[in-house]
C-alpha positions in Angstrom: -104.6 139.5 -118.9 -106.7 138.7 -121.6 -105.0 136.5 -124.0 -104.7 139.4 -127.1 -102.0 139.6 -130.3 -100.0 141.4 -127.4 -99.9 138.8 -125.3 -99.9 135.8 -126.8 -99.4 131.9 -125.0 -96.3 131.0 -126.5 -97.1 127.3 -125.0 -100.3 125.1 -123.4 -99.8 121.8 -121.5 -99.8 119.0 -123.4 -101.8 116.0 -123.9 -104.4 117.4 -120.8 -107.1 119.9 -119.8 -106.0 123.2 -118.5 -105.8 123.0 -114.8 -108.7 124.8 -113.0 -107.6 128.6 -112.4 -108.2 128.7 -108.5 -104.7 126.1 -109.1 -103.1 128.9 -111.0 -103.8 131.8 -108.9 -102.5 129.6 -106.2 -99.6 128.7 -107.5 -98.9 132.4 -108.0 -100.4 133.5 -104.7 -97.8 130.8 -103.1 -94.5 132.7 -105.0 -95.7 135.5 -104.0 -96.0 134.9 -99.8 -92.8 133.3 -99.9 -91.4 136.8 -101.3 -92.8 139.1 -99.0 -92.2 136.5 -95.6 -88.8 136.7 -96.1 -88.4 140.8 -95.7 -89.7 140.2 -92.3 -88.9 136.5 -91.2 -85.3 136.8 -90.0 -85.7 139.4 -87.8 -86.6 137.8 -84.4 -83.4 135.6 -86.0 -80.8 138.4 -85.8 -79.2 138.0 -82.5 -79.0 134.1 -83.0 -77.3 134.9 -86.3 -74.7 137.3 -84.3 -73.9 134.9 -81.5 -73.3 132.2 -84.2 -71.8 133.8 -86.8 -70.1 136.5 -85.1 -71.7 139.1 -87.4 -71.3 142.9 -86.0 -74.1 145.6 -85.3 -73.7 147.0 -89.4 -73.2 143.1 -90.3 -76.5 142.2 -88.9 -78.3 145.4 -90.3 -77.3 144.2 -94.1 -78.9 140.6 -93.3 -82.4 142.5 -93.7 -81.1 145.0 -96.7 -78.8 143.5 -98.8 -82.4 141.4 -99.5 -84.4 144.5 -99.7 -81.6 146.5 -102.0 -81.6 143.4 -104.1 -85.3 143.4 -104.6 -86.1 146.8 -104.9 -83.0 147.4 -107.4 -84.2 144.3 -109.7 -88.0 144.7 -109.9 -88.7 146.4 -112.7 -86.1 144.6 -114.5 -87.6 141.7 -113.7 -91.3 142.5 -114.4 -90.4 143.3 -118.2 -88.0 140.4 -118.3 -91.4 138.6 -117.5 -93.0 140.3 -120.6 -90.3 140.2 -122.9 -88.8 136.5 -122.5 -92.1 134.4 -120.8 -93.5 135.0 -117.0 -93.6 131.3 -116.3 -89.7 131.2 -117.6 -89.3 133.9 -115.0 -91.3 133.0 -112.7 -89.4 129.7 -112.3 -85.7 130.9 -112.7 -86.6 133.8 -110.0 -88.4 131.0 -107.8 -85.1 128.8 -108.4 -82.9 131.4 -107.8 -84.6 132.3 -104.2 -84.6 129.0 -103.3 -81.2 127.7 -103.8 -80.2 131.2 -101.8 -82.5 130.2 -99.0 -80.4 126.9 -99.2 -77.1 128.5 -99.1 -77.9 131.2 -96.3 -79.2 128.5 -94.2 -76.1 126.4 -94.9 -73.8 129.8 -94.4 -70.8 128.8 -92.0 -69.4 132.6 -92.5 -71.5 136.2 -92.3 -70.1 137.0 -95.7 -71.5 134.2 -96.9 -74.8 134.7 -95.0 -75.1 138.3 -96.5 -74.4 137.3 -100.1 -76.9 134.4 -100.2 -79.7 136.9 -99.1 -78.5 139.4 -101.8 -78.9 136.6 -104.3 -82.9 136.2 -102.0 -83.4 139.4 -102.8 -82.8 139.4 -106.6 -84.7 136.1 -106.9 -87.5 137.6 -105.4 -87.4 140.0 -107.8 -87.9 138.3 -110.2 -90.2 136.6 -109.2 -92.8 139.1 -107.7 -94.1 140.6 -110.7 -94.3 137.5 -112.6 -96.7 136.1 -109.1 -99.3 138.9 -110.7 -98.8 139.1 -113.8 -99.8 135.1 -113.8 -102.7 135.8 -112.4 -104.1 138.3 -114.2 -103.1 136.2 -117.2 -105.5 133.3 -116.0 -108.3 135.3 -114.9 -110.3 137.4 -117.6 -110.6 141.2 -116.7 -114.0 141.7 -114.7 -115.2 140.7 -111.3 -113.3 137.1 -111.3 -110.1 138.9 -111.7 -111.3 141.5 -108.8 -111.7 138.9 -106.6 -108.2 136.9 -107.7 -106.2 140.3 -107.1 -107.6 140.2 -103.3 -106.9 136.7 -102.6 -103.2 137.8 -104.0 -102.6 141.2 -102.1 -104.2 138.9 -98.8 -101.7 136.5 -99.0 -99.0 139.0 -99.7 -100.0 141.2 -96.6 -100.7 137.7 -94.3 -96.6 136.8 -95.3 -95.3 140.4 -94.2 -97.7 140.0 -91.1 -96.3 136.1 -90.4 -92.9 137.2 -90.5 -92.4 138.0 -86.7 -94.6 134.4 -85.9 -93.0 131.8 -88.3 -89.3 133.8 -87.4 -90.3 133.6 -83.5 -91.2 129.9 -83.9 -88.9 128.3 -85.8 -85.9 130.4 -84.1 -87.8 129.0 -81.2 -88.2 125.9 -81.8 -85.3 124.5 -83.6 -82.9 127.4 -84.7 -82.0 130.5 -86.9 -80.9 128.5 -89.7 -84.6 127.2 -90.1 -85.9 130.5 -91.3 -83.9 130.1 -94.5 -84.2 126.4 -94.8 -87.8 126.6 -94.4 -87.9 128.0 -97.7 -86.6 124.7 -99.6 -89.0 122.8 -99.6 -91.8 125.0 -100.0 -90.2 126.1 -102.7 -89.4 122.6 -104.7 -93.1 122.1 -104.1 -94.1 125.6 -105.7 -91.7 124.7 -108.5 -93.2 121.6 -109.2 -96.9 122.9 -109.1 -95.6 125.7 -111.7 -94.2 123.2 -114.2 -97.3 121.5 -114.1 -99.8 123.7 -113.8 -99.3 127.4 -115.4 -99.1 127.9 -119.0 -96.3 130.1 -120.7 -97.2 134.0 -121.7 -95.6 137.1 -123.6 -95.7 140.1 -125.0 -95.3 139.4 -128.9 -92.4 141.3 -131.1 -88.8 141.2 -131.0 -87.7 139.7 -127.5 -85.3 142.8 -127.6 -84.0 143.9 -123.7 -83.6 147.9 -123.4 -80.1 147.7 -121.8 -79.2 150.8 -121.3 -82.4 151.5 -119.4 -82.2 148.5 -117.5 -78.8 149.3 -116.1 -79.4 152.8 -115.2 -83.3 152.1 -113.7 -81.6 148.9 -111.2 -78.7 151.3 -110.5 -81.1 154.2 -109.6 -83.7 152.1 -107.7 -80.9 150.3 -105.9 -78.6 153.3 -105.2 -81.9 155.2 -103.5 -82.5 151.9 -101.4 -79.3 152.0 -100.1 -79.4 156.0 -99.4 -82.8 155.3 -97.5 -81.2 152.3 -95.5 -78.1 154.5 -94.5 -80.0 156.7 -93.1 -80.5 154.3 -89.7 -77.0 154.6 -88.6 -75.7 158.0 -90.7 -78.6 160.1 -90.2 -80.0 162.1 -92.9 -77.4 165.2 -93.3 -74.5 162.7 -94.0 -72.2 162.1 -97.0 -72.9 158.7 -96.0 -76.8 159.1 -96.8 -77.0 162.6 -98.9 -74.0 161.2 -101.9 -76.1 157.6 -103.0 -79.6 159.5 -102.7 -78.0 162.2 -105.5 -76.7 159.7 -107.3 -79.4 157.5 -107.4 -82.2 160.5 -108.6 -79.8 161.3 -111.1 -79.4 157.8 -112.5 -83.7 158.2 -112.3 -83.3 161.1 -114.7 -80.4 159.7 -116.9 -83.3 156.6 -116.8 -86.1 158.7 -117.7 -84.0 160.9 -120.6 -83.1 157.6 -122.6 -86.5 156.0 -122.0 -87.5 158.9 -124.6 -85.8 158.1 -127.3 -85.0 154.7 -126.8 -86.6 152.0 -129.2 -88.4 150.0 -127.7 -87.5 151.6 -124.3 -87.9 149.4 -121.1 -90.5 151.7 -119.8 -93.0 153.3 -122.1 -93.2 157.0 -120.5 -96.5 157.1 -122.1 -98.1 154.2 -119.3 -98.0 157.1 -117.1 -100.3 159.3 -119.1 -102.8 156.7 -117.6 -104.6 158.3 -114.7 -105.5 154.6 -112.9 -101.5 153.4 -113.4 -100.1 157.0 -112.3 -102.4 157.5 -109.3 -102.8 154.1 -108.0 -98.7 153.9 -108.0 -98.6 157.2 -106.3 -101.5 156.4 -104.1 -99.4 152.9 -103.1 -95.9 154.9 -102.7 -97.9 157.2 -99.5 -99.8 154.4 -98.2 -96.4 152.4 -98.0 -94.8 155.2 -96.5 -96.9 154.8 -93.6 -98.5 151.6 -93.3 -95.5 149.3 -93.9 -93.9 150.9 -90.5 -97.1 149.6 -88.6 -95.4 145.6 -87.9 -91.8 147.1 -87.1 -93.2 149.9 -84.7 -95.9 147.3 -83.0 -93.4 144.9 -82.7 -90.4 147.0 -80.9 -93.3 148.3 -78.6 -94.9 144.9 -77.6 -91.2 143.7 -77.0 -89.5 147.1 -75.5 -92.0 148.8 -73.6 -94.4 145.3 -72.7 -91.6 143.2 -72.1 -93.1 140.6 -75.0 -90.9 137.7 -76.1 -90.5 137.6 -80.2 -92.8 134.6 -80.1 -95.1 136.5 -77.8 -94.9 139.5 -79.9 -95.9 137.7 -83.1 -98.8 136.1 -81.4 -100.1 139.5 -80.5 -100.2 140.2 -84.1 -102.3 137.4 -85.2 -105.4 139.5 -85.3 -104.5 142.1 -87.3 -103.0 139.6 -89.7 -106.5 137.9 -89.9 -108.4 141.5 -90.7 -106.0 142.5 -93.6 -106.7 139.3 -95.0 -110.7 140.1 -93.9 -110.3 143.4 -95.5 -108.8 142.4 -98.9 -111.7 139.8 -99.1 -114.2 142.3 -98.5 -112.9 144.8 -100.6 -114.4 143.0 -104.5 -117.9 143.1 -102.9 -117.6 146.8 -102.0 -116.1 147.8 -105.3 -119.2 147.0 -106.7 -120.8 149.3 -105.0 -118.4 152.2 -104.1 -116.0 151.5 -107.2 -112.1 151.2 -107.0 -111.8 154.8 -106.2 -114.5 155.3 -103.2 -113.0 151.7 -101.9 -109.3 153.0 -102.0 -110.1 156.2 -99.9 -112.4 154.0 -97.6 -109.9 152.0 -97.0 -107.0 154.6 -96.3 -109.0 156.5 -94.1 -110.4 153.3 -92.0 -106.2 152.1 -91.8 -105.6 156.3 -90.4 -108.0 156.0 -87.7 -106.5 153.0 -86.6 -103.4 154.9 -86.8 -104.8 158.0 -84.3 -106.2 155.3 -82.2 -102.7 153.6 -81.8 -101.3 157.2 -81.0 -103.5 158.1 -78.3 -103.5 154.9 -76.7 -100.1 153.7 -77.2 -98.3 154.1 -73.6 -96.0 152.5 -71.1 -98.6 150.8 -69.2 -100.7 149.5 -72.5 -103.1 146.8 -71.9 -102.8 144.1 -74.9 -106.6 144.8 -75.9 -106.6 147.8 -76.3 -102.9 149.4 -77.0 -102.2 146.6 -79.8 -105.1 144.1 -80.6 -108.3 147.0 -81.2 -105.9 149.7 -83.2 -104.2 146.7 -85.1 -107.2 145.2 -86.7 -108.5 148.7 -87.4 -104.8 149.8 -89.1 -104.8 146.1 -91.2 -108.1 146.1 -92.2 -107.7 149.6 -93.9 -104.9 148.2 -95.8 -107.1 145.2 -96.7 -109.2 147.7 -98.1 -106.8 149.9 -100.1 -104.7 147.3 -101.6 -107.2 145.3 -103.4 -108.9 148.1 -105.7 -105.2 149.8 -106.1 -103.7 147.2 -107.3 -106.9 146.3 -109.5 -106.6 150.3 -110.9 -102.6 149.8 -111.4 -102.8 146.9 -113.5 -106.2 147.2 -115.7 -105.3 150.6 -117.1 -101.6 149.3 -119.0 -101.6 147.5 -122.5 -101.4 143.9 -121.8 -98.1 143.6 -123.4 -96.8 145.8 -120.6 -98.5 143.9 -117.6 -95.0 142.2 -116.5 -93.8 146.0 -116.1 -97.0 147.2 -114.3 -96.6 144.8 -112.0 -93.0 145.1 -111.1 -94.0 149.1 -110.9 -96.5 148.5 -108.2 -94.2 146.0 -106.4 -91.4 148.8 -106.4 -93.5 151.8 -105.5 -95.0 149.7 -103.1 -91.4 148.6 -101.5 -89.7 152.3 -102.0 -92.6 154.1 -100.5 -92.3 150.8 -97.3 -88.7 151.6 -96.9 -88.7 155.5 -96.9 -91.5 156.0 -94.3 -90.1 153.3 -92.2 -86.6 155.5 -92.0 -88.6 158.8 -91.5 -91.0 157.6 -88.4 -87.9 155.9 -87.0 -86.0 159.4 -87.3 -89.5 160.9 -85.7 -89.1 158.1 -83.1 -85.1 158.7 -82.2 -85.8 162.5 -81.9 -88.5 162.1 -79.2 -87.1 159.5 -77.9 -83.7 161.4 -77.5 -81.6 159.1 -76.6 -83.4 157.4 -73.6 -84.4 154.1 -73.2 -86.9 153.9 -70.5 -90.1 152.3 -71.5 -91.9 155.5 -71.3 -89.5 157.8 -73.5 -89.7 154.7 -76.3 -93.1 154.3 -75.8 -93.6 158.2 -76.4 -91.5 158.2 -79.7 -93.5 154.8 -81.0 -96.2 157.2 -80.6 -95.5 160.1 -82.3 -94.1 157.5 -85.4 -98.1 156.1 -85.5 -99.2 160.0 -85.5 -97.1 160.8 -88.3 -98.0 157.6 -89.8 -101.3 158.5 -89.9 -100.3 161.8 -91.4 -98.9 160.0 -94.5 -102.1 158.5 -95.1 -104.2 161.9 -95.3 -101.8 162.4 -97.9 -102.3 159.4 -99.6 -106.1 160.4 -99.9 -105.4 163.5 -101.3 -103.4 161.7 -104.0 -106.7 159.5 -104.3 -109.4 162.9 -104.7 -107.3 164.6 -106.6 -105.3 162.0 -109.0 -107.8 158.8 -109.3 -110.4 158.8 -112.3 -113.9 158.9 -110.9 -114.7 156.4 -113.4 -114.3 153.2 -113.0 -112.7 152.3 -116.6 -110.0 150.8 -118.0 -107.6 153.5 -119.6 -104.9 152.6 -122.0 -101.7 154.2 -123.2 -103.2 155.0 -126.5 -106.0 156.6 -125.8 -104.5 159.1 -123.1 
């Protein structure tokens, strides 16, 4: 943000110039990949993890979400941690944290040990996400620069969720499952080292005074619904399994919500959703999750069940729609001039739900690569190039810059919740059409009917956009709503 009383450089580097900002923003841009690869990486790994570590079918399901539990749980916690006590600091001790975890899972000799190590991933990279944007938007003044900053970041972040099948599939591959933690180490020393050197401290000023009480009930809300959503793959929706931590996790939301009134100075200003550009672009990233996050589990399971692709194959397939998210955020600054945030958000959406029709009316037993995975892919991707770019733009300019650790854990969280709930509805959509076969054409049939729905979602998100979006491209803030 810009550098205002409210948030204030507690510390410079010393005895040089400040490093050029295209170091910064990749500094931040590099936290941030590592982050959202590992939600996806180790899951071409999973049946070399089984055979190794003896881990059973529920064993290997909470390799992937005792990480994503972890990070969704921890987020916002972690983004006003970021305001309140530096977002280098947490940017380092969240970047720390993940790596010595990535160390220890890749070391793990036991699947207990496996599990905790990516729990401890998870709330590493919880930390350490929000601080990844709010870094950047430290560095780069407010205006087309930071535009164009905010692209290269939600690029990267989409190109690590799309490399997770390919660098999984090749180092699994090529040397062995423990690589796809391991990998992480020294990436990670070298990010650490690039941090220390080159990005200056920030944060909010006032008392450095942590809301506890909110902060206990918001991670044990967030966290409690994760795990309701997750349970839902091998419970089903109507179970106490599923239906007793999805209660109890909306009702630790409103126990959150209730103290957050009167609480001085609360963890989460209720009044930052008064801003139409925070509320609606939140919103408006919660839908699109819901349906494009789905797009890379759905593509993969068909290229590998129905085609017959090997995970290595399958993650080559995916290289082009990789390449036209990353197109699509690039492109997205130059159109915002033009369209604005708004008309570039529902562009985008409805560009990523074509793709999405496409992909259901093509998407068969007999699919040719070209055409049943490589045309409707790019089309799907480069939507959500296009989307994510102005909405996270619109979810950050509109807060105070005192709260801009908070923002930006909010976007990562509504972003991850919305990812995670639509990726257990379409695979409840897929199992009913399915029902219960497993010939190529019956899983082929419910793959499609999870796209069609997935396309549904986004219609929805554009109605969020129309109806909840400022026409104006401005900056709101908290006070003036």
């Amino acid at each position: 943000m810009l550098q205002t009383p409210a948030d204030t450089p507690t510390s410079r580097i010393s005895g040089r110039s400040a490093p050029p900002t295209w170091l910064v923003v990749a500094v931040a841009c590099a936290g941030q990949f590592l982050v959202v690869l590992d939600v996806s990486v180790v899951n071409v790994a999973l049946p070399s993890m089984r055979t190794d570590l003896g881990l059973s079918a529920t064993g290997l399901q909470w390799v992937v979400n005792a990480y994503s539990i972890a990070f969704a749980g921890f987020m916002l916690l972690g983004g006003r941690a970021g305001d309140l006590f530096g977002r280098k600091r947490m940017f380092l001790v969240g970047l720390g944290l993940f790596t010595l975890a990535s160390l220890a899972g890749g070391l793990a000799q036991e699947g207990w040990q496996l599990l905790l190590a990516r729990a401890v991933q998870g709330l590493g990279a919880a930390v350490l996400a929000p601080s990844t944007l709010t870094i950047l938007t430290s560095a780069v003044p407010e205006g087309a620069a930071r535009v164009r900053a905010i692209a290269t970041w939600s690029a990267v972040g989409a190109g690590g969720g799309a490399a997770g099948g390919l660098v999984g599939g090749l180092l699994t591959d090529g040397l062995n499952w423990r690589w796809v933690l391991l990998v992480n180490v020294p990436v990670g020393v070298l990010v650490l080292g690039a941090a220390l050197r080159w990005i200056a401290e920030s944060r909010a000023s006032g008392a450095r005074r942590l809301d506890l009480p909110g902060a206990v009930l918001v991670t044990g809300g967030i966290a409690t619904l994760a795990y309701g959503i997750v349970q839902t793959e091998s419970s089903g929706w109507t179970a106490a399994a599923t239906l007793v931590p999805l209660a109890a996790g909306l009702a630790l939301i409103g126990a959150f919500l209730a103290v957050e009134a009167r609480a001085k100075p609360p963890l989460m200003p209720l009044g930052l959703f008064r801003v139409r550009s925070v509320s609606a672009a939140n919103a408006t990233m919660f839908v699109c999750g819901m349906g494009m996050f789905a797009m890379w589990f759905f593509m993969t399971l068909y290229a590998q069940n129905v085609l017959g692709y090997s995970p290595l194959e399958a993650g080559l397939a995916l290289i082009p729609s990789s390449v036209s998210v990353v197109v699509g955020s690039k492109v997205a600054p130059r159109l915002m001039r033009v369209m604005g945030a708004r008309g570039v958000t529902v562009l985008g959406v409805l560009v990523g739900a074509a793709g999405f029709v496409w992909q259901w009316r093509v998407l068969d037993a007999g699919g040719a690569y070209v055409t049943s995975i490589m045309l409707p892919g790019i089309l799907m991707m480069l939507g959500a190039g296009l989307a994510n770019t102005p909405l996270a733009s619109l979810a950050t300019s509109g807060a105070d810059p005192g709260d801009a650790g908070l923002v930006a854990g909010l976007v990562n969280t509504s972003r991850t919740m919305g990812g995670s709930l639509g990726l257990a509805v379409l695979s409840t959509i897929a199992a009913s059409r399915t029902g219960g076969h497993e010939s190529t054409r019956a899983l082929a049939e419910g793959y499609a009917q999870a796209f069609l729905w997935g396309a549904v979602f986004l219609t929805g998100a554009v109605a969020v956009v129309l109806v909840g979006m400022p026409r104006a491209d401005r900056a709101e803030s908290p006070s003036g709503a």
